[in-house]
C-alpha positions as CSV (number, residue, x, y, z in Angstrom):
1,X,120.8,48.7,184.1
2,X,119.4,46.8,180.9
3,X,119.3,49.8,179.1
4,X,123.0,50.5,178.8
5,X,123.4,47.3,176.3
6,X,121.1,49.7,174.0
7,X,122.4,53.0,175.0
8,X,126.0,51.9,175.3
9,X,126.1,48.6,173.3
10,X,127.8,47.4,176.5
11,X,127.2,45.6,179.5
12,X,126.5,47.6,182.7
13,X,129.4,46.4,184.8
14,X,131.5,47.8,181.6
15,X,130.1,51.2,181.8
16,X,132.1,53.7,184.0
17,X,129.9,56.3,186.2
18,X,131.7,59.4,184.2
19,X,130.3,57.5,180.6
20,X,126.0,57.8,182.1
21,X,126.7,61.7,184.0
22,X,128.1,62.6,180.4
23,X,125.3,60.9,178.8
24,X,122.5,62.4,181.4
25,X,123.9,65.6,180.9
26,X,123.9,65.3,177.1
27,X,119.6,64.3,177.6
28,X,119.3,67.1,179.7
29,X,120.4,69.9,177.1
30,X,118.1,68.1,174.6
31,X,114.7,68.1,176.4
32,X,113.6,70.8,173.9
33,X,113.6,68.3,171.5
34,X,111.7,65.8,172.9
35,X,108.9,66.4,171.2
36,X,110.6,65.9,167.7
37,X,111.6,61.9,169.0
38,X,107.5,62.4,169.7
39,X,106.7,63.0,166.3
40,X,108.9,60.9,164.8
41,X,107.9,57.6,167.0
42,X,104.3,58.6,166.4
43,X,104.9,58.9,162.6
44,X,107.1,55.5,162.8
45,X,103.8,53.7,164.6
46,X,101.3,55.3,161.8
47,X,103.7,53.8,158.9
48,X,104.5,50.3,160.3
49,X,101.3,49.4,159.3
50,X,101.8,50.4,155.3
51,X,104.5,49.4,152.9
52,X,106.8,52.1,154.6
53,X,107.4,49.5,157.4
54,X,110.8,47.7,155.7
55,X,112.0,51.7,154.6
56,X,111.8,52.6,158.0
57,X,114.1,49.4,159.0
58,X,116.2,50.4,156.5
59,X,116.8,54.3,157.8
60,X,117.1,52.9,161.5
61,X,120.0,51.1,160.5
62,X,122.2,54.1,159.2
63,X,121.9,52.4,155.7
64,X,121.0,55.5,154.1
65,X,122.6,58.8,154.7
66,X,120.1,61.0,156.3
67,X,120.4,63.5,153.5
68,X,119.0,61.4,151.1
69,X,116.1,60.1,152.8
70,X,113.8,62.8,151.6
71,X,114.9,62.9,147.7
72,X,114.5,58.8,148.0
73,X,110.8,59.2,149.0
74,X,110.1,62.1,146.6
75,X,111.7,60.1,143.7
76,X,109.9,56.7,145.2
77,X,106.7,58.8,145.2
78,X,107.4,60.4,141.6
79,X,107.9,56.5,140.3
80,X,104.9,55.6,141.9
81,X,103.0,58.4,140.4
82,X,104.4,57.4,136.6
83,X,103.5,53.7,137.4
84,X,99.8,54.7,137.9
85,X,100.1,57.0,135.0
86,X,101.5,54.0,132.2
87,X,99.4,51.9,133.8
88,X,95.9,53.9,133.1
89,X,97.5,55.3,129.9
90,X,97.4,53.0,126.9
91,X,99.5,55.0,124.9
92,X,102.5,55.5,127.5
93,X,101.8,51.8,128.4
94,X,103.1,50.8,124.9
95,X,105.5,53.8,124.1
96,X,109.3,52.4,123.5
97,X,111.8,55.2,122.8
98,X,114.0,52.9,120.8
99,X,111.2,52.1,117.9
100,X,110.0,55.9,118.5
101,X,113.1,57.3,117.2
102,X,113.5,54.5,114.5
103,X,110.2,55.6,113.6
104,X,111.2,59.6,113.5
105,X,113.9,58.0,111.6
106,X,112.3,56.3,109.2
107,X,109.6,59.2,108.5
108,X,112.7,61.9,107.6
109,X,114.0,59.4,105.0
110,X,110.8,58.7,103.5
111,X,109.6,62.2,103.7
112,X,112.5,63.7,101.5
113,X,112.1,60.6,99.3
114,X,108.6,61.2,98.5
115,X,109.2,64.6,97.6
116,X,112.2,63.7,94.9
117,X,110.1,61.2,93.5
118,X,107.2,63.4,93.6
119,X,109.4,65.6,91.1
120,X,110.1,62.6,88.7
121,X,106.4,61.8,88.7
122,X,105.2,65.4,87.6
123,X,107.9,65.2,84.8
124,X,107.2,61.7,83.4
125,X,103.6,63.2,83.5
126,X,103.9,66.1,81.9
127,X,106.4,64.6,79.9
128,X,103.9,61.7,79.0
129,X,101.4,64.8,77.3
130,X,103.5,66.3,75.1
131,X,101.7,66.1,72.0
132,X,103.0,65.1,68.5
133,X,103.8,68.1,66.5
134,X,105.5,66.8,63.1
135,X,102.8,64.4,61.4
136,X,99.6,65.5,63.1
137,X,97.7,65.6,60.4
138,X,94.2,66.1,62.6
139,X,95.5,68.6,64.7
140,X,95.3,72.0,63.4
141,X,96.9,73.5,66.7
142,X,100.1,71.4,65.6
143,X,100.5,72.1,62.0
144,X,100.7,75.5,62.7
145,X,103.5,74.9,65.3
146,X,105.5,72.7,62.8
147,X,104.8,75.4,60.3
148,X,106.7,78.0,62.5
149,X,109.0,75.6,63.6
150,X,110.5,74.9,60.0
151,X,110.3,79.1,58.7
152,X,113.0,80.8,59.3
153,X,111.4,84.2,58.9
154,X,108.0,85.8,58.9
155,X,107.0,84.1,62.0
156,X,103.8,84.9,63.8
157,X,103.2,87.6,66.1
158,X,103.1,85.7,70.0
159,X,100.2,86.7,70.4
160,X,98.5,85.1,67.3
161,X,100.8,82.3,67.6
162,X,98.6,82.0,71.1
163,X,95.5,82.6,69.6
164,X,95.9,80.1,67.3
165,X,98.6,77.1,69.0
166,X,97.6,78.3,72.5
167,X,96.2,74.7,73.5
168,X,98.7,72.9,72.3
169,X,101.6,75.1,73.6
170,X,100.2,74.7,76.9
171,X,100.6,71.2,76.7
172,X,104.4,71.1,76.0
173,X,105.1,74.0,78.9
174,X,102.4,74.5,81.2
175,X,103.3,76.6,83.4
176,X,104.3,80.2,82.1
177,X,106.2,82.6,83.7
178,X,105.1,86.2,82.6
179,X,104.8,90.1,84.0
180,X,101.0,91.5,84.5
181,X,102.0,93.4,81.2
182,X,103.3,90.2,79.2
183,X,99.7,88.5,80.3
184,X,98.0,91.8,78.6
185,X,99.9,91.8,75.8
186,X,100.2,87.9,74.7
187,X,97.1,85.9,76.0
188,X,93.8,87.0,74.6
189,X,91.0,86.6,78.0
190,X,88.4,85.2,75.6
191,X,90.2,82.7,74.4
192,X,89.3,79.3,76.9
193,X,92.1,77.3,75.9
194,X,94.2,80.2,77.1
195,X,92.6,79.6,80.6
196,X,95.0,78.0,83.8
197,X,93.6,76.4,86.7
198,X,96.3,78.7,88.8
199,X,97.5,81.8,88.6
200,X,100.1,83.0,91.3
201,X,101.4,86.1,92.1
202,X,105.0,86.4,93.7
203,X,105.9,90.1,95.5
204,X,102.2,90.9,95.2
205,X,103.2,94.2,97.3
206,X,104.6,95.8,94.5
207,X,101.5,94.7,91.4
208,X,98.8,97.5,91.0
209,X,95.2,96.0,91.6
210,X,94.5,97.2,87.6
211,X,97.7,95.1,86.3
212,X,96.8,92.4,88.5
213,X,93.2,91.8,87.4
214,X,94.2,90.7,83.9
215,X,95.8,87.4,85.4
216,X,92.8,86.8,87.6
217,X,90.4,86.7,85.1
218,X,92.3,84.1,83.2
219,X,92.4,81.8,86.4
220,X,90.6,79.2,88.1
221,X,92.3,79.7,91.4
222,X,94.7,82.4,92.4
223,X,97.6,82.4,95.1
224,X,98.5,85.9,96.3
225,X,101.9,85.9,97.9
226,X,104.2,89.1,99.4
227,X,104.6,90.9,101.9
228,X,102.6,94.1,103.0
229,X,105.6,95.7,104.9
230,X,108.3,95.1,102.1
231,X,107.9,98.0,98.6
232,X,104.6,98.8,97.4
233,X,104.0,99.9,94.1
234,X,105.6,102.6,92.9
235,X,105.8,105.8,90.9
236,X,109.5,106.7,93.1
237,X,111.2,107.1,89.5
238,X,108.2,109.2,87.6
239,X,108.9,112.6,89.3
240,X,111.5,114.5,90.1
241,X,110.8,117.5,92.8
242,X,111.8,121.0,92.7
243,X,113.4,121.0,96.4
244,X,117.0,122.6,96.2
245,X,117.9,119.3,97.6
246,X,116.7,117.5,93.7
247,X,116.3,114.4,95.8
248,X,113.4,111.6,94.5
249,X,110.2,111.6,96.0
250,X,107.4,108.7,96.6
251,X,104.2,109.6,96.0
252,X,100.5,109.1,97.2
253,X,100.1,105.9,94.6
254,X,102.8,103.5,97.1
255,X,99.9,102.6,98.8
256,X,97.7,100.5,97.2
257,X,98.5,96.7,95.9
258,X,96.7,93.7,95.1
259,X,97.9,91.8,97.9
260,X,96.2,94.5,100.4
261,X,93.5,93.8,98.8
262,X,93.2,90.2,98.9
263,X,94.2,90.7,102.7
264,X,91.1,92.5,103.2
265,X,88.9,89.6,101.2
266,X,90.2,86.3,101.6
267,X,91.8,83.3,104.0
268,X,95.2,84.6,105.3
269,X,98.5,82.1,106.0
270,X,101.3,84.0,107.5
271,X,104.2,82.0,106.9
272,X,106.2,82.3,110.2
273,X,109.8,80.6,109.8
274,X,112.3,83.0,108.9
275,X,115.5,81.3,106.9
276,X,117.3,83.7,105.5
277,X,119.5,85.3,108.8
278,X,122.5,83.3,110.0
279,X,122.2,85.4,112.6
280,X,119.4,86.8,114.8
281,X,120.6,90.3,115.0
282,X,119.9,90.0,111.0
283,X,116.2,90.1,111.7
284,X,115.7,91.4,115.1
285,X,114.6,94.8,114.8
286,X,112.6,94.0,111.7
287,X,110.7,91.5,113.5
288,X,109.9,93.7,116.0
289,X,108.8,96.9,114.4
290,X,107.2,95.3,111.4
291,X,105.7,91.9,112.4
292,X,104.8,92.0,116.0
293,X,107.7,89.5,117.1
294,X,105.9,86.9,114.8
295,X,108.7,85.7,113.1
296,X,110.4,82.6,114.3
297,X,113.7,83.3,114.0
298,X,116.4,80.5,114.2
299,X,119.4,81.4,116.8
300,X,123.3,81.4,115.9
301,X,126.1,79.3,117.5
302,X,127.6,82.1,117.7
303,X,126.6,85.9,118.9
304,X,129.9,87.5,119.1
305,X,131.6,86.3,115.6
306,X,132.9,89.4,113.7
307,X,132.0,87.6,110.6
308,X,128.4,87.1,111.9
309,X,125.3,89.3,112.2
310,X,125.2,93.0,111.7
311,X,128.2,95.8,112.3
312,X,128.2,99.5,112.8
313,X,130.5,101.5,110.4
314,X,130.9,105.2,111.9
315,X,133.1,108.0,110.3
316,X,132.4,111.2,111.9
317,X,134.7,112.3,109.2
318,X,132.4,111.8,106.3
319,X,130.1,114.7,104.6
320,X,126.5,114.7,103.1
321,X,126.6,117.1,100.3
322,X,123.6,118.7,99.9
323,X,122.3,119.8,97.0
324,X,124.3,119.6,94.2
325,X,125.1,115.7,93.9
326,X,123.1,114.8,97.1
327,X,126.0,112.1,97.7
328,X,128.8,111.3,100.6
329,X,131.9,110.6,98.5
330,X,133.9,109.9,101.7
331,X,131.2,107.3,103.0
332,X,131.6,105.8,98.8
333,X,135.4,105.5,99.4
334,X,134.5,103.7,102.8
335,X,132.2,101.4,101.2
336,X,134.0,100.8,98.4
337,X,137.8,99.7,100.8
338,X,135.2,97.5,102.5
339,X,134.1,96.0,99.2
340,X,138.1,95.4,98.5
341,X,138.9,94.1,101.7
342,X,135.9,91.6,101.4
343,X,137.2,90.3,98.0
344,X,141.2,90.0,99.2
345,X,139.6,87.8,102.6
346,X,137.2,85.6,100.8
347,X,137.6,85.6,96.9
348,X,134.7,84.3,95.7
349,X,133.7,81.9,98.4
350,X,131.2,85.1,100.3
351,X,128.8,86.8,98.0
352,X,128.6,90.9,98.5
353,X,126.1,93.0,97.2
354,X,125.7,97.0,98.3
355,X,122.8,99.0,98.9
356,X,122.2,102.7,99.0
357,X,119.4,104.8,100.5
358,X,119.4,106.8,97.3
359,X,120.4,107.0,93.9
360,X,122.6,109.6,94.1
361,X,124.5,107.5,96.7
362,X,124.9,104.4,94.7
363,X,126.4,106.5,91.8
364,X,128.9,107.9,94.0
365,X,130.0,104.2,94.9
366,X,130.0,103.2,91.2
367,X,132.3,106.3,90.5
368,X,134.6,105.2,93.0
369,X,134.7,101.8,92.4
370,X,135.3,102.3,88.9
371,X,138.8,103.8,89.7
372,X,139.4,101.3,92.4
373,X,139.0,98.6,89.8
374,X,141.7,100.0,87.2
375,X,144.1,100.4,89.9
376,X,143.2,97.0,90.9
377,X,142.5,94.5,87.8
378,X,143.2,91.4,89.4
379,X,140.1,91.7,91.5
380,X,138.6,92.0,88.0
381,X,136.7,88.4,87.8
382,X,135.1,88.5,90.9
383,X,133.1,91.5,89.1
384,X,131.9,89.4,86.7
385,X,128.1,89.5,85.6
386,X,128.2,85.6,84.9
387,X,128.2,84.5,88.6
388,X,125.2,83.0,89.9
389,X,125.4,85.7,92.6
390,X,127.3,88.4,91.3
391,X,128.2,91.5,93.0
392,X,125.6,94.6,93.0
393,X,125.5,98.0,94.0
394,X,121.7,99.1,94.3
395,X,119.3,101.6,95.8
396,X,116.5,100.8,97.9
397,X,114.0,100.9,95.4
398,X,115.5,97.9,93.2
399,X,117.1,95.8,96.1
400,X,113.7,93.9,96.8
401,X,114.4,89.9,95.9
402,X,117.8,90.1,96.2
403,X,119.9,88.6,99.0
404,X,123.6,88.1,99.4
405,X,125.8,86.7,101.9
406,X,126.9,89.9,103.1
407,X,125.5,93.7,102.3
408,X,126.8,96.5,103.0
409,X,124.8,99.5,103.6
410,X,125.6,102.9,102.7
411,X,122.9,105.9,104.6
412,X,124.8,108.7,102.4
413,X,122.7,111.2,104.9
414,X,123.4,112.6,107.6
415,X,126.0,115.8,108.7
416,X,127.0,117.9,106.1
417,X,129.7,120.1,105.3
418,X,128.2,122.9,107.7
419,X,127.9,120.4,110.0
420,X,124.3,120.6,109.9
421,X,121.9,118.0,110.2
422,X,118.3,117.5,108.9
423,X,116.1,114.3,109.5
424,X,115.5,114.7,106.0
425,X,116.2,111.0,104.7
426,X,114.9,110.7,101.3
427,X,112.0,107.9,100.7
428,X,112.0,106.9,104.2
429,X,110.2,110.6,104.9
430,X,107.2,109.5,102.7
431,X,104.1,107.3,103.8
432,X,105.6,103.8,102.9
433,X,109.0,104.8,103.3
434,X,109.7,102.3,106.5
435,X,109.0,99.2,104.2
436,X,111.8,100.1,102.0
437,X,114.2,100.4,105.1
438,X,112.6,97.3,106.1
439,X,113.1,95.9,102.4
440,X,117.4,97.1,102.7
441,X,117.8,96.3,105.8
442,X,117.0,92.4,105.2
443,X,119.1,91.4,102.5
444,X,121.9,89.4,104.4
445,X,122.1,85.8,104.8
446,X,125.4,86.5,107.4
447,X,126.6,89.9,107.9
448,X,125.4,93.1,107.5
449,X,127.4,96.7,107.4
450,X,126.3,99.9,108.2
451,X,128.2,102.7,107.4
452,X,126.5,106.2,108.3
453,X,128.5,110.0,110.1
454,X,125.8,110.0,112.6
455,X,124.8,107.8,115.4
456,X,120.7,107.4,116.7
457,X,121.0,109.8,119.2
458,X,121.9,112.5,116.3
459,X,118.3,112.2,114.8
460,X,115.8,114.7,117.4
461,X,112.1,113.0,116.1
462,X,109.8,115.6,116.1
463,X,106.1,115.2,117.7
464,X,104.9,113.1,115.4
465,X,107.8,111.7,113.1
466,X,107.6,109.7,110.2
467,X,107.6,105.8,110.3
468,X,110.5,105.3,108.0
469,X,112.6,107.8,110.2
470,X,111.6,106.5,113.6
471,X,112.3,102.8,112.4
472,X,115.7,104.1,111.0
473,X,116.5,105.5,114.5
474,X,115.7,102.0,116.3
475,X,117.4,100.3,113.4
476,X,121.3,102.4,114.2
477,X,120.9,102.0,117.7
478,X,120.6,98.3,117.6
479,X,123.0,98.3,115.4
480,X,125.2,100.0,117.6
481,X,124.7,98.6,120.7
482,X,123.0,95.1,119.7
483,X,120.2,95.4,122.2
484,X,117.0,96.8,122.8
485,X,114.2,97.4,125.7
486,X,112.6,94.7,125.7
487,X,110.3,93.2,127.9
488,X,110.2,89.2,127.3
489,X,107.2,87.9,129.0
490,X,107.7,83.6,129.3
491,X,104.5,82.1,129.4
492,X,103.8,79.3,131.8
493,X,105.0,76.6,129.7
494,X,108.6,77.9,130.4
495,X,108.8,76.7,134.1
496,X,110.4,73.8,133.0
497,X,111.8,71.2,135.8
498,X,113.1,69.0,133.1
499,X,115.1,71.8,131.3
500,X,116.1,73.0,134.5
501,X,117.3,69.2,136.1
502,X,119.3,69.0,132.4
503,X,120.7,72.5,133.3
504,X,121.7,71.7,136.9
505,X,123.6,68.6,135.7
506,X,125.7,70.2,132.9
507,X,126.2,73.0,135.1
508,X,127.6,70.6,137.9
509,X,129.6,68.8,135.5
510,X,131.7,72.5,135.3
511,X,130.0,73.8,131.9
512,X,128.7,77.3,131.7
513,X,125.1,77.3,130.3
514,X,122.2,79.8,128.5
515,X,118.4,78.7,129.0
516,X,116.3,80.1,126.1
517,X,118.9,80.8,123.8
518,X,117.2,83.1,120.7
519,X,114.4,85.7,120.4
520,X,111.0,86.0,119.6
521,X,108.9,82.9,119.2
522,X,111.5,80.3,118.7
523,X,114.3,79.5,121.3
524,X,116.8,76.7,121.6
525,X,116.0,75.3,125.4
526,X,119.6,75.4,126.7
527,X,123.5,76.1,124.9
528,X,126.7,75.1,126.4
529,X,129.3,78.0,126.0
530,X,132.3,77.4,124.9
531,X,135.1,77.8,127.8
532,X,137.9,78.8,125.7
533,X,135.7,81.4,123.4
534,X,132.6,82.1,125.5
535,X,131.0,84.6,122.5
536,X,130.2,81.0,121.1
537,X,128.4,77.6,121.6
538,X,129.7,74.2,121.4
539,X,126.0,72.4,122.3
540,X,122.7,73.0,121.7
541,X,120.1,71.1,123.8
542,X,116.8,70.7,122.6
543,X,114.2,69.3,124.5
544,X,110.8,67.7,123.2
545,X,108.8,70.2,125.3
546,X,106.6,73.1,124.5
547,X,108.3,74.3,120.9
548,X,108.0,70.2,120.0
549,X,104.6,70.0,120.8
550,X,102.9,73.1,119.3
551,X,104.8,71.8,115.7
552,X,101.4,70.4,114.5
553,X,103.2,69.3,111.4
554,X,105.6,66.0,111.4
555,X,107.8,67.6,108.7
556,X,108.2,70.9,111.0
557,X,108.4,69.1,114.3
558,X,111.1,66.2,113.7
559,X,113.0,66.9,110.1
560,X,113.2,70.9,109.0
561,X,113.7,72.6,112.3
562,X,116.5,70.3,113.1
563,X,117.8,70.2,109.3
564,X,118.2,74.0,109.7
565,X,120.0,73.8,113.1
């Protein structure tokens, strides 16, 4: 039979009769699958004609495992694909990774570089208009000036002295730092030489539109900067109310600021990145209730570090007392152990500062810390008032611009000594009162403390409950549990194959990994766990995918976002 040489790779003579019944029989249980070798031969005949002819050689021979054979053609096709592609793209044609990245490179040392020398250039330029003041015989502005600068009593009023040296005054410090009030009181509107071609307004949330249009008027240009859900101007500290409670009350005039305003009238930038938080759980809840999810929020290495994010202090044991004092001395003496124990662990290397939902609060911690600090005066220095960031204990009405590396917060309300509780929680009842929670609640750069005799599920919200109270509610139960319903919706974009073939390899090379590691609108793409502490990250992956490409700025895309990772 000639066939055996093929079938047998022998001759016939050496092919026993038991070898072709075995063999026969073997055919005979796989005629269902005749129509497969059908296929097969007809698909090997169609491709003999194309360039497939030598890979179909190469897969008769065994010279690939069959397993491979279909990611070889899907890669082969793929390569294909991205030869077409650099070949009708000019700008892949010539794209080099190497000189990419020594062009990133060289863009992040010249961008920092242009900004310091940017600084030296203002100076030497303001510095090259200082006018003469001693000798200028033809400058009246001057010889006033000199005449002030040489008497040492009877000086002019600032306000004259403005009037009449305003010009040059400018010239030698041009730009002044002043209140609404300090602009009504020292620079006369008339005057044009007491014009600026800028006037900006910091925490515009809190300025009056009457204080603020004194400033306008002597500008060219204004920039209006704050926040609308951080404190609005306030009369908090005018009135008093005849409650038995004698707590503070805000009244109908928080409403109203400049910056609302200018909302309503002019362009809009929201600035998005959000620096402050160490930690995401920092900013979480603030991001959601007051701005939508709209902050980009940069991730921590770590989400489980008890030195990290924010912590929930609860001591059934303490007492609000109403009325009389309106305080929770056991909650002050809680506070004020954790302010000790924060001291003897990190000295002055952490800054603390404290704040209270109330003044009555915060005077109950000053009390106590006050007797803490006699019987402990070695702590003494690290009260100081000279430190750049010293130590504060403040309600939420004054806490606004400050930030610390860790705050503690003190609620003060809560159960009292009945064991009653009322959802009566100071400001945060009134209109406005959720953007001072939002205001305390924001202060930490890396950890923030809670400590409160109630837990979220203690406040009952009525039909139709107050902002403030129903933010405070979401606020303790995050803290508390560190999550909340949340639906993330991914857009398209996130069905990433590159992402997911990085994943797959780590994840074969026995590495635990997170996709989308961080909340809201920013996300690091993938984090490698750490095996022997798996509450942190050792690795961060970020890929140049949909986060790189929306970046329409240079300076965002390849320098700041990874300078603050």
């Amino acid at each position: 039979n000639p066939r055996s040489k093929i079938i047998f790779k022998r001759e016939t003579d050496d092919v026993p009769f038991d070898k072709w019944e075995n063999q026969l029989n073997k055919w005979k249980g796989q005629l269902s699958s005749v129509h497969l070798w059908s296929q097969y031969s007809n698909t090997k005949r169609a491709c003999r004609n194309s360039e497939a002819s030598l890979f179909i050689k190469t897969i008769e021979k065994r010279n690939i495992k069959k397993d491979d054979v279909k990611p070889m053609v899907l890669g082969n096709f793929a390569d294909s694909l991205l030869n077409i592609v650099f070949n009708e793209n000019d700008t892949l044609a010539t794209f080099i990774g190497e000189l990419h990245e020594n062009r990133i490179k060289e863009f992040k040392d010249l961008d920092v570089k242009i900004i310091n020398l940017n600084r030296k250039r203002i100076f030497n330029k303001l510095n090259s208009e200082i006018p003469k003041i001693y000798g200028a015989a033809n400058d009246p502005e001057a010889k006033v000036l000199a005449g002030e600068f040489t008497r040492k009593s009877g000086h002019l009023p600032v306000r004259t002295l403005l009037e009449k040296a305003g010009g040059t005054i400018k010239k030698i410090k041009p730009v002044f730092m002043m209140s609404p009030l300090s602009i009504a009181q020292y620079l006369d509107p008339t005057n044009p030489k007491l014009q600026f071609d800028v006037v900006i307004f910091d925490e515009a949330s809190q300025v009056k539109p009457e204080d603020a249009l004194g400033a306008f008027m002597r500008g060219k240009t204004a920039v209006v900067m704050g926040d609308t859900q951080q404190l609005p101007p306030t009369s908090f500290f005018d009135q008093m109310t005849d409650s038995e409670s004698g707590e503070e009350v805000a009244t109908a005039l928080d409403m109203e600021s400049i910056l609302h305003l200018c909302k309503l009238s002019f362009p809009v930038k929201m600035l998005k990145w959000h620096y402050r938080s160490r930690h995401e759980s920092l900013i979480n809840i603030s991001n959601r209730e007051f701005y939508d999810n709209e902050l980009l929020v940069y991730p921590s290495p770590s989400h489980t570090d008890p030195e990290l994010g924010l912590k929930f202090h609860y001591n059934p044991n303490t007492q609000y007392h109403r009325g009389e004092g309106s305080a929770n001395p056991l909650e002050a003496k809680d506070v004020v152990k954790e302010i000790f124990n924060h001291f003897a662990k990190y000295g002055d290397k952490k800054s603390l500062g404290v704040g209270t939902f109330s003044v009555a609060q915060k005077n109950a911690i000053l009390e106590e810390l006050e007797i803490e600090r006699k019987a402990h005066p070695e702590y003494e220095a690290l009260f100081s008032e000279n430190k750049e960031e010293r130590f504060f204990v403040k309600n939420l009405e004054t806490i606004q611009g400050d930030e610390r590396d860790v705050i503690l917060i003190s609620v003060g309300y809560g159960y009292d000594t009945e064991g009653k509780m009322s959802l009566n929680f100071g400001p945060l009842n009134q209109d406005g009162g959720e953007r001072r929670l939002n205001v305390l609640v924001t202060r930490a750069r890396e950890k923030c403390v809670v400590f409160t005799n109630f837990r979220a599920h203690d406040i009952h919200l009525t039909a139709n409950p107050p902002f403030g109270v129903k933010s405070l509610q979401a606020f303790l139960e995050y803290a508390e549990n560190l999550h909340y319903n949340q639906s993330v919706q991914y857009e398209d974009y996130d069905e990433a194959p590159f992402e997911d073939a990085i994943c797959n390899f780590i994840t074969e090379n026995g590495y635990d990994v997170d996709k989308k590691v961080g909340c809201a609108g920013f996300r690091v793409d993938l984090a490698i766990k750490d095996p022997d502490n798996p509450g942190k990250y050792i690795l961060g992956i970020q890929c140049d995918g949909h986060n790189y490409a929306s970046s329409k700025v240079a300076r965002d895309r390849d320098r700041l976002r990874e300078q603050v990772l």
